[in-house]
Backbone atoms as SQL, in Angstrom:
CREATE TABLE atoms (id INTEGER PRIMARY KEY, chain TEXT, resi INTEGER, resn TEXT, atom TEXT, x REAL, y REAL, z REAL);
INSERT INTO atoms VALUES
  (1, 'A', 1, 'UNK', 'N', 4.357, 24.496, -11.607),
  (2, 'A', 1, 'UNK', 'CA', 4.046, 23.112, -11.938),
  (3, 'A', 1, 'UNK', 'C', 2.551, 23.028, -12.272),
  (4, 'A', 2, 'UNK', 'N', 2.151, 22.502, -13.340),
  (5, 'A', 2, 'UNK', 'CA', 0.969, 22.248, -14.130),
  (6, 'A', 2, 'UNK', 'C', -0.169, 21.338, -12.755),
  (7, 'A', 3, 'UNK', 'N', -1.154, 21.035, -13.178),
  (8, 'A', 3, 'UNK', 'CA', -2.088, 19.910, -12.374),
  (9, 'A', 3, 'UNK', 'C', -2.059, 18.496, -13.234),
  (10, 'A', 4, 'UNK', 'N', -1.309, 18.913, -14.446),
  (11, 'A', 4, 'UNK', 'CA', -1.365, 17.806, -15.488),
  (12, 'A', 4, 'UNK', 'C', 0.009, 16.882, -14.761),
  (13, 'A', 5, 'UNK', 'N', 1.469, 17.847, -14.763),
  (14, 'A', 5, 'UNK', 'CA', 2.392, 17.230, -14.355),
  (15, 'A', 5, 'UNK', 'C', 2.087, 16.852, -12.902),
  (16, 'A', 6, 'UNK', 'N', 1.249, 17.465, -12.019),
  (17, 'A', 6, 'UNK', 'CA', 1.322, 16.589, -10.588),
  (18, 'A', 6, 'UNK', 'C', 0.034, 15.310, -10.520),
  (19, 'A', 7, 'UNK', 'N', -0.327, 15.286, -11.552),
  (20, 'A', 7, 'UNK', 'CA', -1.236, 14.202, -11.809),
  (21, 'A', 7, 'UNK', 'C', -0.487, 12.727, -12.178),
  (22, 'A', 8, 'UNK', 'N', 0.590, 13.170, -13.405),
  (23, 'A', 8, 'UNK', 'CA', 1.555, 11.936, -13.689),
  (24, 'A', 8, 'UNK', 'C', 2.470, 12.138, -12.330),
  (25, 'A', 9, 'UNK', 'N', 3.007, 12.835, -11.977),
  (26, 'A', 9, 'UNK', 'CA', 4.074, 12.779, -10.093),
  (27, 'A', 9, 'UNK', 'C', 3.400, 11.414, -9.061),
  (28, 'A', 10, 'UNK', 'N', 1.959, 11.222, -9.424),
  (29, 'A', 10, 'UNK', 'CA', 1.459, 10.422, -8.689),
  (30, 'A', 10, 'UNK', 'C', 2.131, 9.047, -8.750),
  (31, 'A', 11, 'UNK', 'N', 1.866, 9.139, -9.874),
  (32, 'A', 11, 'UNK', 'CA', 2.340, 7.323, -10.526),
  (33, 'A', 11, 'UNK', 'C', 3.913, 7.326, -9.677),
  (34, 'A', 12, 'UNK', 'N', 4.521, 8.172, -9.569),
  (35, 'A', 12, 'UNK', 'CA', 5.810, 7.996, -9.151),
  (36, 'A', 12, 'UNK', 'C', 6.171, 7.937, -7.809),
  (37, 'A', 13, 'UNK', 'N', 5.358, 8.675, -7.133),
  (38, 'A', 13, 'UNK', 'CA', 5.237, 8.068, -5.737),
  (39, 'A', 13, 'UNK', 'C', 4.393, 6.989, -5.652),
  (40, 'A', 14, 'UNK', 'N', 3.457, 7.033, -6.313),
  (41, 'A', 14, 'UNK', 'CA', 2.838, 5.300, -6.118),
  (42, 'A', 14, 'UNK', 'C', 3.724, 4.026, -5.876),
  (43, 'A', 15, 'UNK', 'N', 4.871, 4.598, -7.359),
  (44, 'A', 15, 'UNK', 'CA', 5.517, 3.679, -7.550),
  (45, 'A', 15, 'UNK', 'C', 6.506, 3.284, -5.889),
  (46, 'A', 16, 'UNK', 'N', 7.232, 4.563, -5.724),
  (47, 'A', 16, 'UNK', 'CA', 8.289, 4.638, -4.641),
  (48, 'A', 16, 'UNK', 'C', 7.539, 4.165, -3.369),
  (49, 'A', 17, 'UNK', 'N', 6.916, 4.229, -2.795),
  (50, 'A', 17, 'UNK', 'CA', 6.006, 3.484, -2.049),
  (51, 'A', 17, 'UNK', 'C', 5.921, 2.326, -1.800),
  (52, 'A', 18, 'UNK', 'N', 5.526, 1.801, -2.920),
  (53, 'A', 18, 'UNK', 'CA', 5.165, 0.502, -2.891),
  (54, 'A', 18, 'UNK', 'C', 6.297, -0.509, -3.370),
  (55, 'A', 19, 'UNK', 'N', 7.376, 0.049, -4.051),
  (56, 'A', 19, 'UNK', 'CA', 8.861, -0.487, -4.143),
  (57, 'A', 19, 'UNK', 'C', 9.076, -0.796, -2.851),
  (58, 'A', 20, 'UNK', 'N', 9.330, 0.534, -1.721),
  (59, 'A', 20, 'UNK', 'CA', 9.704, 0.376, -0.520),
  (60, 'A', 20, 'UNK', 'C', 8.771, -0.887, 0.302),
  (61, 'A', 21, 'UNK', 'N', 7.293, -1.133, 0.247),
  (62, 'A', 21, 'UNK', 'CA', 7.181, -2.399, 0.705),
  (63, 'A', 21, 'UNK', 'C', 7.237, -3.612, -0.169),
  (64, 'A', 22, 'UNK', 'N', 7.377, -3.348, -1.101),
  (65, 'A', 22, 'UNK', 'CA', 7.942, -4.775, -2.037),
  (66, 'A', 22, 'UNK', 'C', 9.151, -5.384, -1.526),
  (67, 'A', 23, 'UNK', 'N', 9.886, -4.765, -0.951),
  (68, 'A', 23, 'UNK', 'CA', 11.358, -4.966, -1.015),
  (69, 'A', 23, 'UNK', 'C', 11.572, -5.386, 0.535),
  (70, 'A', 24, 'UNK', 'N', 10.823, -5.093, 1.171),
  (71, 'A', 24, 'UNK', 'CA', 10.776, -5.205, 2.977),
  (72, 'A', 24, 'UNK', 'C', 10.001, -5.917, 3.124),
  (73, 'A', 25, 'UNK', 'N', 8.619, -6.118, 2.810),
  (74, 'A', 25, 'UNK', 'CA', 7.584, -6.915, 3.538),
  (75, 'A', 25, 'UNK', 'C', 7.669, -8.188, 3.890),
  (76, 'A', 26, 'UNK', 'N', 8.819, -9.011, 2.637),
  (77, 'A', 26, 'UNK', 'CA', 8.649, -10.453, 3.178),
  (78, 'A', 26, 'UNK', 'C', 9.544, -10.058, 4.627),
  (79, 'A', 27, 'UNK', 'N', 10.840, -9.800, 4.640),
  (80, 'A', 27, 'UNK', 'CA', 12.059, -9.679, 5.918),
  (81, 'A', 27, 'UNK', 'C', 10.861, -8.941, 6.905),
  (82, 'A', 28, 'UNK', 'N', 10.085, -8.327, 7.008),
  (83, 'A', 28, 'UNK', 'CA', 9.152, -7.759, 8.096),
  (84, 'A', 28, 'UNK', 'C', 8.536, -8.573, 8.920),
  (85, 'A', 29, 'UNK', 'N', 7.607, -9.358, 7.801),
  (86, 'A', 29, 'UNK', 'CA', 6.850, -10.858, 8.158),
  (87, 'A', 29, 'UNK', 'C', 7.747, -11.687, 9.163),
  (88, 'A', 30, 'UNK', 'N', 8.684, -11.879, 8.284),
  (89, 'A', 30, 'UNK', 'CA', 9.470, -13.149, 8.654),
  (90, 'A', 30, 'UNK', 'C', 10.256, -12.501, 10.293),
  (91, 'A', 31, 'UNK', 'N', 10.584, -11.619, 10.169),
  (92, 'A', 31, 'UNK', 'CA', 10.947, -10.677, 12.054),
  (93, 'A', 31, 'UNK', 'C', 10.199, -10.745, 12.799),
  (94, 'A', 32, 'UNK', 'N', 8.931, -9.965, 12.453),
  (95, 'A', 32, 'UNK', 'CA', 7.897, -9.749, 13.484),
  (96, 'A', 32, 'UNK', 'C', 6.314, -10.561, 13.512),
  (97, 'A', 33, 'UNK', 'N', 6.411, -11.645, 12.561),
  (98, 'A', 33, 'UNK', 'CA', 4.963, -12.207, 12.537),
  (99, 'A', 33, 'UNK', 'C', 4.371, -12.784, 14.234),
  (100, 'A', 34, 'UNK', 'N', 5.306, -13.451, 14.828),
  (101, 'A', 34, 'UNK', 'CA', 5.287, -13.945, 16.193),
  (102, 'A', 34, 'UNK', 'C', 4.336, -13.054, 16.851),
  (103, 'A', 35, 'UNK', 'N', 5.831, -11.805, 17.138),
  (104, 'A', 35, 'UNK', 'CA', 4.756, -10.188, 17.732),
  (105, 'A', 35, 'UNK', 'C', 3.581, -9.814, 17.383),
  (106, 'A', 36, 'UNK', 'N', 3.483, -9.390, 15.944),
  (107, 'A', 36, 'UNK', 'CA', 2.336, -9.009, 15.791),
  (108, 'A', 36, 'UNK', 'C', 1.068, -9.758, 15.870),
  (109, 'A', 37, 'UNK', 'N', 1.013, -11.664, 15.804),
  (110, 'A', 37, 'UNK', 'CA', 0.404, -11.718, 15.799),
  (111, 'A', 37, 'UNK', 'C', -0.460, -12.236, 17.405),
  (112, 'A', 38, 'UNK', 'N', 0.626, -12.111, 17.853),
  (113, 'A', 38, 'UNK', 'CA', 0.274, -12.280, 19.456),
  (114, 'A', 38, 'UNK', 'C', -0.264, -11.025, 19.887),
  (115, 'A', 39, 'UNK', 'N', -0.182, -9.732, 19.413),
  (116, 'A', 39, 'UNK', 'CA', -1.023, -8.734, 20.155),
  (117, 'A', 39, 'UNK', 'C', -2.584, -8.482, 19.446),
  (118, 'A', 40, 'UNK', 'N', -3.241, -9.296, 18.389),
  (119, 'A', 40, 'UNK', 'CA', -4.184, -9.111, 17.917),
  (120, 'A', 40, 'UNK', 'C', -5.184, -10.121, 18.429),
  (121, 'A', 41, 'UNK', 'N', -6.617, -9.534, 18.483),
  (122, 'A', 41, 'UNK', 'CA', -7.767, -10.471, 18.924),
  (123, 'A', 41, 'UNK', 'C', -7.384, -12.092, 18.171),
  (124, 'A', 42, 'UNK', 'N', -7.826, -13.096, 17.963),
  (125, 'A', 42, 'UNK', 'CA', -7.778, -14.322, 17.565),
  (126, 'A', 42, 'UNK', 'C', -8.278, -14.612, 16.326),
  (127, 'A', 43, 'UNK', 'N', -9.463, -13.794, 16.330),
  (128, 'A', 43, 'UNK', 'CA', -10.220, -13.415, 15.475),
  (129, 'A', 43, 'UNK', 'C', -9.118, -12.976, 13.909),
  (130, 'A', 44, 'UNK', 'N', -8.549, -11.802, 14.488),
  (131, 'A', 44, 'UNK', 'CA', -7.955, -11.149, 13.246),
  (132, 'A', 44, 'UNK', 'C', -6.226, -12.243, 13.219),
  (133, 'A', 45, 'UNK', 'N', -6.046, -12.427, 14.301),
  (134, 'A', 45, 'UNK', 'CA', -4.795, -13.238, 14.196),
  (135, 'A', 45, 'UNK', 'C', -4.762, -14.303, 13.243),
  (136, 'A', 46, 'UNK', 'N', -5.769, -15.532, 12.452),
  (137, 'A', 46, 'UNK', 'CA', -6.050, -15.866, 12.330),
  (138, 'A', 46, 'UNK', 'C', -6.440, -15.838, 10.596),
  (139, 'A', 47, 'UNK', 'N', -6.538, -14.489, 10.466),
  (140, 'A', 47, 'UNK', 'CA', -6.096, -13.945, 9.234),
  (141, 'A', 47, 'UNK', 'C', -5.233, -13.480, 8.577),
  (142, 'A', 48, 'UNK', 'N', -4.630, -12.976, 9.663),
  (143, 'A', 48, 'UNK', 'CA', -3.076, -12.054, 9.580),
  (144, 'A', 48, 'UNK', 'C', -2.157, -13.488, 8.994),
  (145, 'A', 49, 'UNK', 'N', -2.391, -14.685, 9.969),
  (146, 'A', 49, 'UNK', 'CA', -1.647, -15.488, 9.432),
  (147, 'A', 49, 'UNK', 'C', -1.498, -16.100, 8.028),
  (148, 'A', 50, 'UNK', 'N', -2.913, -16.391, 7.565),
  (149, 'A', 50, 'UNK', 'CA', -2.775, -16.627, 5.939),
  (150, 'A', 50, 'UNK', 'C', -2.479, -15.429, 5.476),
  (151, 'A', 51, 'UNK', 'N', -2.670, -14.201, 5.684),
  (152, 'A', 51, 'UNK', 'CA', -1.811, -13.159, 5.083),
  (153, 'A', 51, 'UNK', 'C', -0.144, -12.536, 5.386),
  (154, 'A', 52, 'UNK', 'N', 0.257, -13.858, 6.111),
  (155, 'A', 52, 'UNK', 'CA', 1.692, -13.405, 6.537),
  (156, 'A', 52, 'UNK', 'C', 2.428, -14.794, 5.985),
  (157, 'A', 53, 'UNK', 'N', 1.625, -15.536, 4.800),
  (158, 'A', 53, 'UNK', 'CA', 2.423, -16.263, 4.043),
  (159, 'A', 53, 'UNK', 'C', 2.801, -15.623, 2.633),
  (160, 'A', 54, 'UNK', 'N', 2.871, -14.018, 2.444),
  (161, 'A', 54, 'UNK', 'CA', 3.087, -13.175, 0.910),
  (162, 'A', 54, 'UNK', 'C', 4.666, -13.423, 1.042),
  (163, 'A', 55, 'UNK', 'N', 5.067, -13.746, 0.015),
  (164, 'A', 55, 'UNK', 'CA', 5.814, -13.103, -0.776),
  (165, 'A', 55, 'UNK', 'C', 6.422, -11.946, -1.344),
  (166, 'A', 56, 'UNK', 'N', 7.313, -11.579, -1.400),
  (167, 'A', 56, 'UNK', 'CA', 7.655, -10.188, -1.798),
  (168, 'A', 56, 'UNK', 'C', 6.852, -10.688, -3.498),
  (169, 'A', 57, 'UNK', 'N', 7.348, -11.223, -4.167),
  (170, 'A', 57, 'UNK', 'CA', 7.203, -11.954, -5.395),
  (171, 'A', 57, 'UNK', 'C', 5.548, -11.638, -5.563),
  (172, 'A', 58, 'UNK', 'N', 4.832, -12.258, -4.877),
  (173, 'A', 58, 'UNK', 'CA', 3.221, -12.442, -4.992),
  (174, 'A', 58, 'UNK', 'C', 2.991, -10.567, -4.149),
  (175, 'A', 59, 'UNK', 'N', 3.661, -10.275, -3.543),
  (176, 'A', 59, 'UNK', 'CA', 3.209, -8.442, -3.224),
  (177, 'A', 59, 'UNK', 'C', 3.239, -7.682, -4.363),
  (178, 'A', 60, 'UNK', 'N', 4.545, -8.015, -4.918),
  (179, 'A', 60, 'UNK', 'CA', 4.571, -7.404, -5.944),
  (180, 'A', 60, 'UNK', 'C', 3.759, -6.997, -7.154),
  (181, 'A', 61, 'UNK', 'N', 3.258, -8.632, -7.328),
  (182, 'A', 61, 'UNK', 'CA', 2.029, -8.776, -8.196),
  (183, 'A', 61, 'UNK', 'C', 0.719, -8.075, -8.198),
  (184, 'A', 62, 'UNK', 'N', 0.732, -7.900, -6.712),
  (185, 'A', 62, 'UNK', 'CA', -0.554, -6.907, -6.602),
  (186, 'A', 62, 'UNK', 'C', -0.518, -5.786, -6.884),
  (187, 'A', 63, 'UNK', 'N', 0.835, -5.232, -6.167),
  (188, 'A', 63, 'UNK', 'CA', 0.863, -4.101, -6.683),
  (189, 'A', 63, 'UNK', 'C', 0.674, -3.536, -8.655),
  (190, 'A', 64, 'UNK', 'N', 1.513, -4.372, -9.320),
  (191, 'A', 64, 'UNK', 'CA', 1.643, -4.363, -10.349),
  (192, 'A', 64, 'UNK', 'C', -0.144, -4.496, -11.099),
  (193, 'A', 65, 'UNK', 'N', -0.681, -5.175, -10.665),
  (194, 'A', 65, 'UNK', 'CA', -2.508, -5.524, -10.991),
  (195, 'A', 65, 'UNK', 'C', -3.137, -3.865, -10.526),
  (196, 'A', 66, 'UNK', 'N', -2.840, -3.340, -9.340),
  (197, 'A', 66, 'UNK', 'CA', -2.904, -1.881, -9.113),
  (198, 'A', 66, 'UNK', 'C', -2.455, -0.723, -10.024),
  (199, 'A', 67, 'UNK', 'N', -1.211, -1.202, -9.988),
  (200, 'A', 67, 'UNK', 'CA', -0.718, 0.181, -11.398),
  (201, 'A', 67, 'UNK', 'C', -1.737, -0.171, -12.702),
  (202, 'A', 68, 'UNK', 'N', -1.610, -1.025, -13.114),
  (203, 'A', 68, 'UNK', 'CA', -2.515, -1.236, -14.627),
  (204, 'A', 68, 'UNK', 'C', -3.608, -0.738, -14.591),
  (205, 'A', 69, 'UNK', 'N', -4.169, -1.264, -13.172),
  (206, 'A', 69, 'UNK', 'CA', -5.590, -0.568, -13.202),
  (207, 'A', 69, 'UNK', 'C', -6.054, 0.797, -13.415),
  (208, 'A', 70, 'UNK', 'N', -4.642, 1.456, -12.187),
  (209, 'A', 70, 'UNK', 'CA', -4.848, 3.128, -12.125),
  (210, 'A', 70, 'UNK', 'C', -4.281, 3.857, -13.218),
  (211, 'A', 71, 'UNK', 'N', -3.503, 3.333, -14.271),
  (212, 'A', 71, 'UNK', 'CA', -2.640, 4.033, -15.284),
  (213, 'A', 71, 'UNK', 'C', -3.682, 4.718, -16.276),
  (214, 'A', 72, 'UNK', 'N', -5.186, 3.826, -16.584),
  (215, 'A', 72, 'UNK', 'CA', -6.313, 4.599, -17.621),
  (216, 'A', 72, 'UNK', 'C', -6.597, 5.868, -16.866),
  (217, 'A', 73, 'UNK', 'N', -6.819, 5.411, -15.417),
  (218, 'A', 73, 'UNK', 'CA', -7.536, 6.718, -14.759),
  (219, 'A', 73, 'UNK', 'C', -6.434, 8.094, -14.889),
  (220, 'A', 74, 'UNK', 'N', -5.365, 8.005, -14.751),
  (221, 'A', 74, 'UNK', 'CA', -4.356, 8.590, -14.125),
  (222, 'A', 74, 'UNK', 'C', -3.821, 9.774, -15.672),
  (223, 'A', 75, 'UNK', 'N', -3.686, 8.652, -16.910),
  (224, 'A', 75, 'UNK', 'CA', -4.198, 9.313, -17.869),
  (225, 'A', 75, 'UNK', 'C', -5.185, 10.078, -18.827),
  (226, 'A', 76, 'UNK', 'N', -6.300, 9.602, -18.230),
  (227, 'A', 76, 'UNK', 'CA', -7.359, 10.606, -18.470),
  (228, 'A', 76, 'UNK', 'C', -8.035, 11.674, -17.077),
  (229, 'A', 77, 'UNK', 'N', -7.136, 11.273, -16.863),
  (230, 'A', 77, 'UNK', 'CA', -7.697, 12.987, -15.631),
  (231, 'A', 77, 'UNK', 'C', -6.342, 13.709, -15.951),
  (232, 'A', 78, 'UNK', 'N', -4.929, 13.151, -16.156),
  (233, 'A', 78, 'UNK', 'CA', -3.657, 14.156, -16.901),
  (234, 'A', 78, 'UNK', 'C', -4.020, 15.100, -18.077),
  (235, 'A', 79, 'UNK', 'N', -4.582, 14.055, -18.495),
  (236, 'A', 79, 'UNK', 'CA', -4.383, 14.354, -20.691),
  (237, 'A', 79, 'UNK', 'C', -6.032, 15.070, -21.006),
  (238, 'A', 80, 'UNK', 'N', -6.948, 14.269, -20.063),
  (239, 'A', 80, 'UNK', 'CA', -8.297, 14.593, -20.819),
  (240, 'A', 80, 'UNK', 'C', -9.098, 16.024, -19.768),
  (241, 'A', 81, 'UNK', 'N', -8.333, 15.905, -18.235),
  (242, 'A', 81, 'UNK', 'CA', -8.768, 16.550, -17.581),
  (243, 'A', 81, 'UNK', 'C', -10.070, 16.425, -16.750),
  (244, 'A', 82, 'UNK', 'N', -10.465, 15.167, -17.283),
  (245, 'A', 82, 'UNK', 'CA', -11.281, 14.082, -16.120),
  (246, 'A', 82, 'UNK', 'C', -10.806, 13.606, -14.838),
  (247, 'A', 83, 'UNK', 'N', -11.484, 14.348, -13.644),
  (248, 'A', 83, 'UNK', 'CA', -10.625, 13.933, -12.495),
  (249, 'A', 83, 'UNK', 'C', -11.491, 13.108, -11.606),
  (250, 'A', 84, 'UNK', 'N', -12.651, 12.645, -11.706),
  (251, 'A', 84, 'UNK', 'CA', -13.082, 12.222, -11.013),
  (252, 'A', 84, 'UNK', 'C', -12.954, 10.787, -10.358),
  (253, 'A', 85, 'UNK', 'N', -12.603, 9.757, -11.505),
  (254, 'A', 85, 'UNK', 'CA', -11.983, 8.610, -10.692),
  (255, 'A', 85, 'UNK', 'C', -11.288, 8.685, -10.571),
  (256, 'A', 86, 'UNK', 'N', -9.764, 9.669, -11.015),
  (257, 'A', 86, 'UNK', 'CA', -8.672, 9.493, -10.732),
  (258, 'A', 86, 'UNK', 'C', -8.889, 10.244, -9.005),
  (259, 'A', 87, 'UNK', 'N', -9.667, 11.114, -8.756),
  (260, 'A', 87, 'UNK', 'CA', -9.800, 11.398, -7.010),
  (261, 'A', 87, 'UNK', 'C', -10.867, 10.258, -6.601),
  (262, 'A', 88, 'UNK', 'N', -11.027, 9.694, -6.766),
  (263, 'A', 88, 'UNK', 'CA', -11.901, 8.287, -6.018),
  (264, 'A', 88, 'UNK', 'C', -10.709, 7.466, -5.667),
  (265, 'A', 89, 'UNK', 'N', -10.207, 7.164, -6.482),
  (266, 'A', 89, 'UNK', 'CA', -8.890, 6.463, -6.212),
  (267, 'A', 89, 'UNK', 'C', -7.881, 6.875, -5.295),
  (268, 'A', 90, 'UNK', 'N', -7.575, 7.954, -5.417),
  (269, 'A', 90, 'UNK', 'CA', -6.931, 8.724, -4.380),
  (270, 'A', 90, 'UNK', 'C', -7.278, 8.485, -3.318),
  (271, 'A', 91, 'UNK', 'N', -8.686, 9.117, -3.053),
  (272, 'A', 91, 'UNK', 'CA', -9.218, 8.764, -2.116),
  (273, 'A', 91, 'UNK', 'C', -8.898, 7.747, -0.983),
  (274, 'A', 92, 'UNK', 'N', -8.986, 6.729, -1.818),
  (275, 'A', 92, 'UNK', 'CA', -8.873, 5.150, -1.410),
  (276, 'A', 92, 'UNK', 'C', -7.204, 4.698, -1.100),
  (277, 'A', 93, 'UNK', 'N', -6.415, 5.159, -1.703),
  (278, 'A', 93, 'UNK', 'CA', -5.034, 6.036, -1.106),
  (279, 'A', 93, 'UNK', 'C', -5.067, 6.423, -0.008),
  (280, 'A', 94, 'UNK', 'N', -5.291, 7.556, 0.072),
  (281, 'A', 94, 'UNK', 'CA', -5.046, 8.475, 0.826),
  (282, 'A', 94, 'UNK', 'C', -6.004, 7.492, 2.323),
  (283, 'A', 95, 'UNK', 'N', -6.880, 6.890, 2.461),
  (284, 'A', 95, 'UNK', 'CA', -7.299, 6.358, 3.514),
  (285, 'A', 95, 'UNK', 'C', -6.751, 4.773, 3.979),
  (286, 'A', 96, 'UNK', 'N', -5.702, 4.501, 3.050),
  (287, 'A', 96, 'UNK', 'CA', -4.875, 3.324, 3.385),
  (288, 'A', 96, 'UNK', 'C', -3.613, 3.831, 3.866),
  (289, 'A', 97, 'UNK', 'N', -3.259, 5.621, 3.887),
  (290, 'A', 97, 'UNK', 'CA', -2.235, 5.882, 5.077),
  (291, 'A', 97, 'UNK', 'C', -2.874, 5.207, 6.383),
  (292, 'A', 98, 'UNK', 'N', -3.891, 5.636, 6.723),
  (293, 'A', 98, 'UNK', 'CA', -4.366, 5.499, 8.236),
  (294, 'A', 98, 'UNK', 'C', -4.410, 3.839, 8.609),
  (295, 'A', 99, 'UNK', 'N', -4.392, 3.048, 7.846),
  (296, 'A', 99, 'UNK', 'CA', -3.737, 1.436, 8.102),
  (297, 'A', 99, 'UNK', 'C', -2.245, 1.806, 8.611),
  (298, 'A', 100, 'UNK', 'N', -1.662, 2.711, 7.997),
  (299, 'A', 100, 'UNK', 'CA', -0.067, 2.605, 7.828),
  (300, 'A', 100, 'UNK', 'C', -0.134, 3.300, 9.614),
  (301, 'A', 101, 'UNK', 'N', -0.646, 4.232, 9.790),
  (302, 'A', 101, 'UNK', 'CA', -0.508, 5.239, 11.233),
  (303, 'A', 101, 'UNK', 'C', -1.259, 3.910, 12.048),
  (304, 'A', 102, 'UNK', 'N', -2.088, 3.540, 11.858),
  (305, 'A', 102, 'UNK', 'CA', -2.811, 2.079, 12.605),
  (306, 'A', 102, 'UNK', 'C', -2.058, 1.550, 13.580),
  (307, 'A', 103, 'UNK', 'N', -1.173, 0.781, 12.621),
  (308, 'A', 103, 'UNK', 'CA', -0.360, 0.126, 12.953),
  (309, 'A', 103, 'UNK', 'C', 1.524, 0.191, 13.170),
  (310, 'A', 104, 'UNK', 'N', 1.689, 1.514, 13.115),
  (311, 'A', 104, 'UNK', 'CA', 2.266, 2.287, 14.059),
  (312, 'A', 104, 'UNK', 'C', 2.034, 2.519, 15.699),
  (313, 'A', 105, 'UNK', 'N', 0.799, 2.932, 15.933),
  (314, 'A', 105, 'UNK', 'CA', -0.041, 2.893, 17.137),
  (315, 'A', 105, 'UNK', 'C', 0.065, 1.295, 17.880),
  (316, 'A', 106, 'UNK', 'N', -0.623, 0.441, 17.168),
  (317, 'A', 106, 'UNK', 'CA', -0.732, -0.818, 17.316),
  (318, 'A', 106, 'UNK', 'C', 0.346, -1.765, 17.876),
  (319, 'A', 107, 'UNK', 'N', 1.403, -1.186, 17.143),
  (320, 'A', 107, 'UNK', 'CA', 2.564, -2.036, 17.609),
  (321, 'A', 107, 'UNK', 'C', 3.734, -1.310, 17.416),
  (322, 'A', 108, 'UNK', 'N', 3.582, -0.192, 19.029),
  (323, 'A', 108, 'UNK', 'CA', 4.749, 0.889, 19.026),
  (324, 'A', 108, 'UNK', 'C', 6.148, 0.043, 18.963),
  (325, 'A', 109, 'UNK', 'N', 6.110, -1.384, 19.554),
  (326, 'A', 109, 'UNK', 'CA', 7.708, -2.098, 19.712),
  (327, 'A', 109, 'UNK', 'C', 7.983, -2.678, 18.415),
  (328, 'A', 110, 'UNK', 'N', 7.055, -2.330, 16.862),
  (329, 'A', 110, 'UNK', 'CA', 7.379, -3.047, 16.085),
  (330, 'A', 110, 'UNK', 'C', 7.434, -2.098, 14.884),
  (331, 'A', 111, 'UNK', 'N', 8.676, -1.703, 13.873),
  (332, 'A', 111, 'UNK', 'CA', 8.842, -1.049, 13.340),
  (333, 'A', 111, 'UNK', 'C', 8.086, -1.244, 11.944),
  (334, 'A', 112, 'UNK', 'N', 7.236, -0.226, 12.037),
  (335, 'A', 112, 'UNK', 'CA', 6.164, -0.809, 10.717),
  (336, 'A', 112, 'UNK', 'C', 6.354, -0.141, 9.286),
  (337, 'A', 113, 'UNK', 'N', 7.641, -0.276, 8.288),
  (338, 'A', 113, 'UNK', 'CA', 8.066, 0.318, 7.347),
  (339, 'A', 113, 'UNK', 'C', 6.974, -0.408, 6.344),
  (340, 'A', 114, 'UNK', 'N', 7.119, -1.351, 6.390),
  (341, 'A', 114, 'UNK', 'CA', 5.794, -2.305, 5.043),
  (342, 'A', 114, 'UNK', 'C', 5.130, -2.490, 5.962),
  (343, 'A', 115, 'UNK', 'N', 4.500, -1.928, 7.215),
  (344, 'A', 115, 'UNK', 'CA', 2.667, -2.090, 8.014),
  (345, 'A', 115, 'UNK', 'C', 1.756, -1.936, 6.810);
């Protein structure tokens, strides 16, 4: 397998990813907002709540504002062999797992598929 073809592979787990919380996050919210937001300082509770009025509809959107963005990068580090924002980006990926493990930790009684 090329570095060109695991460069476009990205977009496709990007995609599968973020399908999987498109499709869950509102039913997540709407289960566990109570829980989760009773185990957080007041402080962050407080935020969580205007952010636990999304939409799958309005998640989606973001995501979708995300792909557009990353699709120039993603093609010119494939095609042109410029990798450098396309690994900045990654980057920034790859350190929004550790939100996902976070809050795993955070709220072992609460199953965090879209955390």
């Amino acid at each position: 397998m090329t570095i060109q073809t695991l460069v476009w592979l990205f977009i496709v787990v990007f995609l599968l990813h973020d399908l999987e919380e498109i499709i869950f996050v509102e039913s997540f919210i709407k289960k566990n907002r109570n829980q989760v937001i009773g185990q957080v300082p007041i402080r962050i509770s407080k935020r969580l709540d205007k952010m636990f009025n999304i939409t799958s509809g309005q998640f989606a959107l973001a995501v979708l504002l995300e792909f557009i963005v990353f699709i120039p990068f993603v093609f010119i580090a494939a095609e042109r062999g410029k990798f450098f924002i396309f690994l900045s980006f990654n980057t920034l990926f790859f350190l929004h797992v550790f939100t996902h493990v976070g809050t795993i930790i955070i709220f072992k009684n609460v199953y965090t598929r879209s955390g």
